[in-house]
HTML snippet that shows the backbone in 3Dmol.js (N, CA, C, O; Angstrom):
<script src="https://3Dmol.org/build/3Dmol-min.js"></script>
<div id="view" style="width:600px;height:400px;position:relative"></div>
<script>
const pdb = `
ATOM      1  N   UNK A   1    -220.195 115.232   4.887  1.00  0.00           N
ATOM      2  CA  UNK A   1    -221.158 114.173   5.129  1.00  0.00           C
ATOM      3  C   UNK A   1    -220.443 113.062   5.900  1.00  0.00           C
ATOM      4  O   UNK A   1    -219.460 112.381   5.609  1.00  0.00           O
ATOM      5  N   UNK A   2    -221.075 113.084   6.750  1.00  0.00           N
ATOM      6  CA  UNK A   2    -220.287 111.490   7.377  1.00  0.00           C
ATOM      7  C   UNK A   2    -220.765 110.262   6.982  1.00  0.00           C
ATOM      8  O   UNK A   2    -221.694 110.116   6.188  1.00  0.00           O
ATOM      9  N   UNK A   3    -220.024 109.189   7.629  1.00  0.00           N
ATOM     10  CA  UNK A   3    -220.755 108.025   6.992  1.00  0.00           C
ATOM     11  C   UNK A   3    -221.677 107.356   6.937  1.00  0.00           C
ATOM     12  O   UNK A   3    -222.086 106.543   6.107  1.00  0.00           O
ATOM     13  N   UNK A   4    -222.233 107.918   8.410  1.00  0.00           N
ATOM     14  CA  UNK A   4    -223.800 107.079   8.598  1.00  0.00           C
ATOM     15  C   UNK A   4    -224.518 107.612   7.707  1.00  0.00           C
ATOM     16  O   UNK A   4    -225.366 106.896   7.172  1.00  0.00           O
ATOM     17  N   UNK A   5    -224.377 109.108   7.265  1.00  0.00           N
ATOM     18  CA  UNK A   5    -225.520 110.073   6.349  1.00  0.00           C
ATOM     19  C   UNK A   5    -225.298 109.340   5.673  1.00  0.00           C
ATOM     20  O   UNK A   5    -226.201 108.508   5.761  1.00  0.00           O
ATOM     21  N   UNK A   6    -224.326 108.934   4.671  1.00  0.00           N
ATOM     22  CA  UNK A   6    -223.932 108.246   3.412  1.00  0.00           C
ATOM     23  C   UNK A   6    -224.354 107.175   3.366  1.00  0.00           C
ATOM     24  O   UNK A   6    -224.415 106.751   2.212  1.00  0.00           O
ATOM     25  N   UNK A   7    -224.785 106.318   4.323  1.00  0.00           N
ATOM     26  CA  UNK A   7    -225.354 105.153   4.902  1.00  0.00           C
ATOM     27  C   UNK A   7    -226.525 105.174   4.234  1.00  0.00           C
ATOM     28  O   UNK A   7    -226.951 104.444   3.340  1.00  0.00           O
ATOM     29  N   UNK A   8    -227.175 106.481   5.005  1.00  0.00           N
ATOM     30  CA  UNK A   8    -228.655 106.641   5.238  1.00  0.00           C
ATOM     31  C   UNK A   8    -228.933 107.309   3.802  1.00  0.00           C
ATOM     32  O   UNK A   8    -230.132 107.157   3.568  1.00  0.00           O
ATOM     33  N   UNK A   9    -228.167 108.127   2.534  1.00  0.00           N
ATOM     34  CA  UNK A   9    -228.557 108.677   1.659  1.00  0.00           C
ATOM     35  C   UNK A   9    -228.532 107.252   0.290  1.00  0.00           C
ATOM     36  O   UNK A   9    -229.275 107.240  -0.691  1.00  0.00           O
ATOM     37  N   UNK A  10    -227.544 106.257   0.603  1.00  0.00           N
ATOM     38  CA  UNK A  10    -227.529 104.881   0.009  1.00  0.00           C
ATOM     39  C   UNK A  10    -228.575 104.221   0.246  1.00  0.00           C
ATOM     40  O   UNK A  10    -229.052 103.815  -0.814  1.00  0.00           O
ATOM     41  N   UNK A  11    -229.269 103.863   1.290  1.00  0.00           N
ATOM     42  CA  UNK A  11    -230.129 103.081   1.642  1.00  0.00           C
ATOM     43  C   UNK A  11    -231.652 103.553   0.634  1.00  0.00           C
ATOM     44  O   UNK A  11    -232.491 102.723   0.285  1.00  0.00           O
ATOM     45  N   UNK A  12    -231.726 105.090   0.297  1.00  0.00           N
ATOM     46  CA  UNK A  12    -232.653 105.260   0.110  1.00  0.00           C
ATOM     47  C   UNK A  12    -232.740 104.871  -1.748  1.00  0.00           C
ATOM     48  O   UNK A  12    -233.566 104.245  -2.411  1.00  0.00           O
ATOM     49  N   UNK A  13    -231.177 105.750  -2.187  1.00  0.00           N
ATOM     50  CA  UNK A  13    -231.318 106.011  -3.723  1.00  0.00           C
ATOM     51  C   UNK A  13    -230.705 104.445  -4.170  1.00  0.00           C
ATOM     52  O   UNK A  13    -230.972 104.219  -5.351  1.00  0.00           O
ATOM     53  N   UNK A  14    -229.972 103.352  -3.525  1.00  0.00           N
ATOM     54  CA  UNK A  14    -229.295 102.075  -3.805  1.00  0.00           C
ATOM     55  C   UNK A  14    -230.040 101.073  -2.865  1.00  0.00           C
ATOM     56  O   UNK A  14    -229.130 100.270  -2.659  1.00  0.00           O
ATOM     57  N   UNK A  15    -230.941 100.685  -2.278  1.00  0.00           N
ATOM     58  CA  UNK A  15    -231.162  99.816  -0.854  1.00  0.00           C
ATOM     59  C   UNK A  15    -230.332  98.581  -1.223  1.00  0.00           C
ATOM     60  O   UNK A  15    -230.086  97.697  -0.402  1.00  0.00           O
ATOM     61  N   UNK A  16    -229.970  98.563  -2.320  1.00  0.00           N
ATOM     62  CA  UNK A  16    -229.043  96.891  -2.540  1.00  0.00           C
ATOM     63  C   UNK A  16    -227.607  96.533  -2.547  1.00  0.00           C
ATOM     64  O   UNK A  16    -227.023  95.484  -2.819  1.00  0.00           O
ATOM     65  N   UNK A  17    -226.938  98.475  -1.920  1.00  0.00           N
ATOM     66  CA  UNK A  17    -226.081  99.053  -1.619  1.00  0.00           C
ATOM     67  C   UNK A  17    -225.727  97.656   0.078  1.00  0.00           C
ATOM     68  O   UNK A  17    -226.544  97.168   0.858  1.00  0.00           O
ATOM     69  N   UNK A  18    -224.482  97.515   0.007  1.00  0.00           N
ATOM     70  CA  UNK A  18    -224.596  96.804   1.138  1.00  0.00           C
ATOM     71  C   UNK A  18    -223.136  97.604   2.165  1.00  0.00           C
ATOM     72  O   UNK A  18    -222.061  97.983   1.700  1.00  0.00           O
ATOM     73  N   UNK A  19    -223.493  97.650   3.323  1.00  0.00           N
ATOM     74  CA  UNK A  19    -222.325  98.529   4.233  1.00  0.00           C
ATOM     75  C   UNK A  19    -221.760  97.895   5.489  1.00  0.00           C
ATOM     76  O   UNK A  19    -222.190  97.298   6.476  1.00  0.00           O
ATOM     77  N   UNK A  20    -220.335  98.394   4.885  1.00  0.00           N
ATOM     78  CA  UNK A  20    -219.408  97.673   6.141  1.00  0.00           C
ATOM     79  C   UNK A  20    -218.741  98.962   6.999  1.00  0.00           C
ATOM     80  O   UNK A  20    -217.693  99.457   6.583  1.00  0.00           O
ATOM     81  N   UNK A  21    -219.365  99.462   8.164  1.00  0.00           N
ATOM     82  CA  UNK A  21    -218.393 100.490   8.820  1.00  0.00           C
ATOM     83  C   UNK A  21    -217.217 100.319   9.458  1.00  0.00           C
ATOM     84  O   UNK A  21    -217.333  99.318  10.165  1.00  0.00           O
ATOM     85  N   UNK A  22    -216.185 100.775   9.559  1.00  0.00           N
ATOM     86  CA  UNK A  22    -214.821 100.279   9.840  1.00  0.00           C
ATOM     87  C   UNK A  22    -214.674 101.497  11.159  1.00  0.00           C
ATOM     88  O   UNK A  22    -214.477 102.677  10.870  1.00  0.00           O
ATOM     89  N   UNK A  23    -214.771 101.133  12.305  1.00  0.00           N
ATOM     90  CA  UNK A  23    -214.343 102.593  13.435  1.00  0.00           C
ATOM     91  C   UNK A  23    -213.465 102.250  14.500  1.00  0.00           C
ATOM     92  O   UNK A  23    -213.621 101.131  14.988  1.00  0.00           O
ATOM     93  N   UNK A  24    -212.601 102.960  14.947  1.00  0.00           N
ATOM     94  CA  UNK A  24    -212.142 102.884  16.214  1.00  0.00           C
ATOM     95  C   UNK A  24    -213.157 103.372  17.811  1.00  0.00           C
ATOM     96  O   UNK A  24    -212.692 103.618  18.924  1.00  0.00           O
ATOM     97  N   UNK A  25    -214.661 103.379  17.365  1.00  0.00           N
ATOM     98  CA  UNK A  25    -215.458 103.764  18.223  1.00  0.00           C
ATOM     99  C   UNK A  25    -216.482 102.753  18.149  1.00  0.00           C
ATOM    100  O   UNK A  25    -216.960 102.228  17.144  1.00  0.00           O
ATOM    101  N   UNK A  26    -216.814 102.510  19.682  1.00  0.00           N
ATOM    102  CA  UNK A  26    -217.871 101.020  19.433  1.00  0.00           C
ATOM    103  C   UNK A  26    -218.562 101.074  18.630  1.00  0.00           C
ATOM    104  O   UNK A  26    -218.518 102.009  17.830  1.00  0.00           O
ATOM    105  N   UNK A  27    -219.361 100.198  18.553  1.00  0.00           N
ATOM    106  CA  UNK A  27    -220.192  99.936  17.383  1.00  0.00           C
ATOM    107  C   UNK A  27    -221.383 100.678  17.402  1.00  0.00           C
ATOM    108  O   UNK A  27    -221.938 101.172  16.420  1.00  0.00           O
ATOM    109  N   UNK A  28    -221.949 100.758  19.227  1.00  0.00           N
ATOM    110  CA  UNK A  28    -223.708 101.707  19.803  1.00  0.00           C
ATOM    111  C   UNK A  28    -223.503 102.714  19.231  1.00  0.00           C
ATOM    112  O   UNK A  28    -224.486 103.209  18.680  1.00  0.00           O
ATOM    113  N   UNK A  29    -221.930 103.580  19.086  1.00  0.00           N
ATOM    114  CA  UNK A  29    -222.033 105.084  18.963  1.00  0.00           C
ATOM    115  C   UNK A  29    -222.191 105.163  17.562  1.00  0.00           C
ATOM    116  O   UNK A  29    -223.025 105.971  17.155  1.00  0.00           O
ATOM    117  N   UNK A  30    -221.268 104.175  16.357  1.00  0.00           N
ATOM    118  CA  UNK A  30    -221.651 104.118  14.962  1.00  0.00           C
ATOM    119  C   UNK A  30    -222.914 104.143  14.567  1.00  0.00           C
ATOM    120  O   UNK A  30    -223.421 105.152  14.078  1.00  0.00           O
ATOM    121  N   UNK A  31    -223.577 102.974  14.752  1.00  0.00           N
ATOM    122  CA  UNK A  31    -224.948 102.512  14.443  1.00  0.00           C
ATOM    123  C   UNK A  31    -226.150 102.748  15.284  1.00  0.00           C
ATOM    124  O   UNK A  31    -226.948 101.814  15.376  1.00  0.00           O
ATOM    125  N   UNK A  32    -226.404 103.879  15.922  1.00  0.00           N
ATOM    126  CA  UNK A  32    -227.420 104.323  17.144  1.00  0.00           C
ATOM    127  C   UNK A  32    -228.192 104.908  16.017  1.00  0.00           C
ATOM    128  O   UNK A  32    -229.395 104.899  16.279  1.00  0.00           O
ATOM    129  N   UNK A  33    -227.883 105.473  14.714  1.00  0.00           N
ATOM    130  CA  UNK A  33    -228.815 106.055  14.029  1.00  0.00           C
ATOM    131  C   UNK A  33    -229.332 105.604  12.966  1.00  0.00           C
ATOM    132  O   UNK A  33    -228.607 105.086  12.116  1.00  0.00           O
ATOM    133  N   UNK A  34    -230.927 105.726  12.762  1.00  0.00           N
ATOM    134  CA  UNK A  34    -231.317 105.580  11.443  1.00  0.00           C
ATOM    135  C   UNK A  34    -231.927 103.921  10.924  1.00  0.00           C
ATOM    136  O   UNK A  34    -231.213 103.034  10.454  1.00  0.00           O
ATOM    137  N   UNK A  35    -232.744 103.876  11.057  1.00  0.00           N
ATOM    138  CA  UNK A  35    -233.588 102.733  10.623  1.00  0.00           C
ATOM    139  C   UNK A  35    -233.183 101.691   9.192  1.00  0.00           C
ATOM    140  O   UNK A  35    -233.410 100.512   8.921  1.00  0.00           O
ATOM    141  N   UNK A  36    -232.518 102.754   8.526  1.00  0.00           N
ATOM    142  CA  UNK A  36    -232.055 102.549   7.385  1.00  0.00           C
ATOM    143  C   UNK A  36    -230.945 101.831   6.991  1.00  0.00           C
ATOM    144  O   UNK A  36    -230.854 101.216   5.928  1.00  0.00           O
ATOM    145  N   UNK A  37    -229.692 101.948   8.264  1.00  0.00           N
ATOM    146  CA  UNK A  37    -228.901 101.340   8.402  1.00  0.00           C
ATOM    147  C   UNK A  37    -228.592 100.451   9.272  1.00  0.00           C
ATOM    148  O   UNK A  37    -227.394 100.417   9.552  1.00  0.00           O
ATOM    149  N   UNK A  38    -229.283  99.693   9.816  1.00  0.00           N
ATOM    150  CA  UNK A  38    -229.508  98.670  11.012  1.00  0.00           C
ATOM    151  C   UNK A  38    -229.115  97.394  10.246  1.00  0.00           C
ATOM    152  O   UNK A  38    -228.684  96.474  10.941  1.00  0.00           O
ATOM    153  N   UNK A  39    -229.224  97.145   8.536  1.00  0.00           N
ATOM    154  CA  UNK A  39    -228.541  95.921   7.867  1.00  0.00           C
ATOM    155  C   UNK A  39    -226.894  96.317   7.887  1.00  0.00           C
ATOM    156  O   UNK A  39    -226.147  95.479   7.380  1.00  0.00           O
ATOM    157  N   UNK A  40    -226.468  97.177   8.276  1.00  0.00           N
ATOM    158  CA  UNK A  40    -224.564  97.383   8.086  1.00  0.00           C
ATOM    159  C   UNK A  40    -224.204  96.139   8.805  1.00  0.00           C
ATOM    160  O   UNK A  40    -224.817  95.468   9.635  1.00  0.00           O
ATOM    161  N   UNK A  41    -223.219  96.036   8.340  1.00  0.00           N
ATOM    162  CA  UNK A  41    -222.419  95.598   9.351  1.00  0.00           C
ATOM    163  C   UNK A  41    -220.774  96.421  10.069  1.00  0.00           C
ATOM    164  O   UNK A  41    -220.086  97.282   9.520  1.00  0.00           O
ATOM    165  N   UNK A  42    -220.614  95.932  11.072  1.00  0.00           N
ATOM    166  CA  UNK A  42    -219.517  96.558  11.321  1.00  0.00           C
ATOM    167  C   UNK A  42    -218.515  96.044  12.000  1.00  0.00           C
ATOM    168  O   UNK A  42    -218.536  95.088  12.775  1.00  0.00           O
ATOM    169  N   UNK A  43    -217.200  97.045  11.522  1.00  0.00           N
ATOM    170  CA  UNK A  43    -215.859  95.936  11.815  1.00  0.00           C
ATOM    171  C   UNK A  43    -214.882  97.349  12.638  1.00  0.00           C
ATOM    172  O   UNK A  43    -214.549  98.481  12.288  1.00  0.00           O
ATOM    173  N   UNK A  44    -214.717  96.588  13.750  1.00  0.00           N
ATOM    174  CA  UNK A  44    -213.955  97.394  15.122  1.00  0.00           C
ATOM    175  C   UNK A  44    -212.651  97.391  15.055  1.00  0.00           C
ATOM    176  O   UNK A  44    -212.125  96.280  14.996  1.00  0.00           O
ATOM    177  N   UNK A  45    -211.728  98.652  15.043  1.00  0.00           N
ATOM    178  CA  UNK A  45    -210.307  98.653  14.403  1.00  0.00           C
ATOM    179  C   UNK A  45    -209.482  98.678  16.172  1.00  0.00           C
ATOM    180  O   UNK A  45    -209.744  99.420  17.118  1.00  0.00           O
ATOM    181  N   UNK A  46    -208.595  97.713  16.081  1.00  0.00           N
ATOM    182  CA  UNK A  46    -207.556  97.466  14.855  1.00  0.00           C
ATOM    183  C   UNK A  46    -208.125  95.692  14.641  1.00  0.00           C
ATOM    184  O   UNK A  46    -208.265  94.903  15.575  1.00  0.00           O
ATOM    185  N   UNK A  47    -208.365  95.405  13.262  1.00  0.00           N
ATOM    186  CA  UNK A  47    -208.663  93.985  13.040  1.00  0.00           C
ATOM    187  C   UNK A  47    -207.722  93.893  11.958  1.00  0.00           C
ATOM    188  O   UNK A  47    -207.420  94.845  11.239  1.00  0.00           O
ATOM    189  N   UNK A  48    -207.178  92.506  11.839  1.00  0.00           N
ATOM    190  CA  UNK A  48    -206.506  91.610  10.629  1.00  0.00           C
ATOM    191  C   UNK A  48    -207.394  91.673   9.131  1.00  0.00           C
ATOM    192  O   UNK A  48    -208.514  92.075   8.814  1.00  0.00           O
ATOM    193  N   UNK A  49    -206.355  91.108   8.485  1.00  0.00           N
ATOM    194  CA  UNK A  49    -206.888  90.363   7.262  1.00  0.00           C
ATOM    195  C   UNK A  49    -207.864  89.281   7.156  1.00  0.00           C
ATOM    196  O   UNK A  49    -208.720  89.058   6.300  1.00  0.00           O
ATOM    197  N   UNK A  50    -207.499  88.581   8.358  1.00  0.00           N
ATOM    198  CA  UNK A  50    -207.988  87.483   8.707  1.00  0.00           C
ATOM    199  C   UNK A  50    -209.995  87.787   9.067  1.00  0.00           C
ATOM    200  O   UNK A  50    -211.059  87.361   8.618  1.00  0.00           O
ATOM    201  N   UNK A  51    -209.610  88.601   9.946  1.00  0.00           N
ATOM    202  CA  UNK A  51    -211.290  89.147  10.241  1.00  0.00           C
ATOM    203  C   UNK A  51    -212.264  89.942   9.466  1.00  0.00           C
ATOM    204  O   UNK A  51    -213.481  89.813   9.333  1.00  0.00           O
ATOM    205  N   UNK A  52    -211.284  90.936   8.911  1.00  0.00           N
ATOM    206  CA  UNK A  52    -211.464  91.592   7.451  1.00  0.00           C
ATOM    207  C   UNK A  52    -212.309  90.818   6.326  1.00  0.00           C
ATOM    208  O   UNK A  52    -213.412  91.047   5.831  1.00  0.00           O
ATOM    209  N   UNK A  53    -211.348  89.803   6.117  1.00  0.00           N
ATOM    210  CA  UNK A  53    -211.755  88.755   5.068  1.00  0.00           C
ATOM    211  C   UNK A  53    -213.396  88.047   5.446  1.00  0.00           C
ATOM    212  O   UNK A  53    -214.382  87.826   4.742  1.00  0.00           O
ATOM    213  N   UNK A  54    -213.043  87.804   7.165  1.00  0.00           N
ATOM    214  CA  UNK A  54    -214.578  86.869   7.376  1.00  0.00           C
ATOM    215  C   UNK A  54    -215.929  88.035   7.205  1.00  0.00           C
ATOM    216  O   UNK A  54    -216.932  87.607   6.634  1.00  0.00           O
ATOM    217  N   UNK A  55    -215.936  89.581   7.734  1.00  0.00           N
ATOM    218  CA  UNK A  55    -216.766  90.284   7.614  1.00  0.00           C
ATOM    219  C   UNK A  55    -217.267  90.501   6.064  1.00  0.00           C
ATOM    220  O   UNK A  55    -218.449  90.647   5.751  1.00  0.00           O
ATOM    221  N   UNK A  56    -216.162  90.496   5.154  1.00  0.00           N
ATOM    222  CA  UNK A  56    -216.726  91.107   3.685  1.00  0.00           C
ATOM    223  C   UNK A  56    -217.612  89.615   2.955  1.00  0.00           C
ATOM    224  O   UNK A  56    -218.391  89.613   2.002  1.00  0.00           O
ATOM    225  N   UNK A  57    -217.253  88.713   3.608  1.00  0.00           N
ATOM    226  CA  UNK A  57    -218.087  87.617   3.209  1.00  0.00           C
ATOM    227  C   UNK A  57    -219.190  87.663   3.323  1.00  0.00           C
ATOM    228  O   UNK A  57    -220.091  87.404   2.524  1.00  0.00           O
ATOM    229  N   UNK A  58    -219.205  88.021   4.401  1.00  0.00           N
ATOM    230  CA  UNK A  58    -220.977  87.950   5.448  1.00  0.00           C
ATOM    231  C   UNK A  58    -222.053  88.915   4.905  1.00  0.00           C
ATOM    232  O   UNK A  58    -223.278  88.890   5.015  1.00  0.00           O
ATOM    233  N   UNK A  59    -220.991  90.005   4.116  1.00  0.00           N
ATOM    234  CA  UNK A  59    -222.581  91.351   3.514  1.00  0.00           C
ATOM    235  C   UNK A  59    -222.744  90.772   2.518  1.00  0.00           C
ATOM    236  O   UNK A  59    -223.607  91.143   1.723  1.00  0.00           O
TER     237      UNK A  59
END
`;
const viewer = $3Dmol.createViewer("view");
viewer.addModel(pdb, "pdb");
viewer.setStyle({}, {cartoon: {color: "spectrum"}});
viewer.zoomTo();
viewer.render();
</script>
């Protein structure tokens, strides 16, 4: 299962499930799928602690 499925199988059985994707691939190719997961957010590698820290705030 990859992660968007896992995304998309959370959203349905948790919706209060909240998601942070972490990729070395832009963000269009992560999040192009699924209606379900359009609240993620996502964090583009290689990032700090520093940015790390500001994203987990924000979900």
């Amino acid at each position: 299962m990859s992660g968007v499925q896992l995304a998309e199988h959370l959203a349905i059985i948790r919706p209060e499930t909240k998601v942070l994707f972490v990729s070395g691939y832009a963000e269009r190719n992560v999040l192009q799928r699924g209606t379900a997961i359009r609240r993620a957010r996502f964090l583009q590698k290689p990032f700090g602690l520093k940015v790390l820290a500001q994203k987990y705030s924000k979900c």
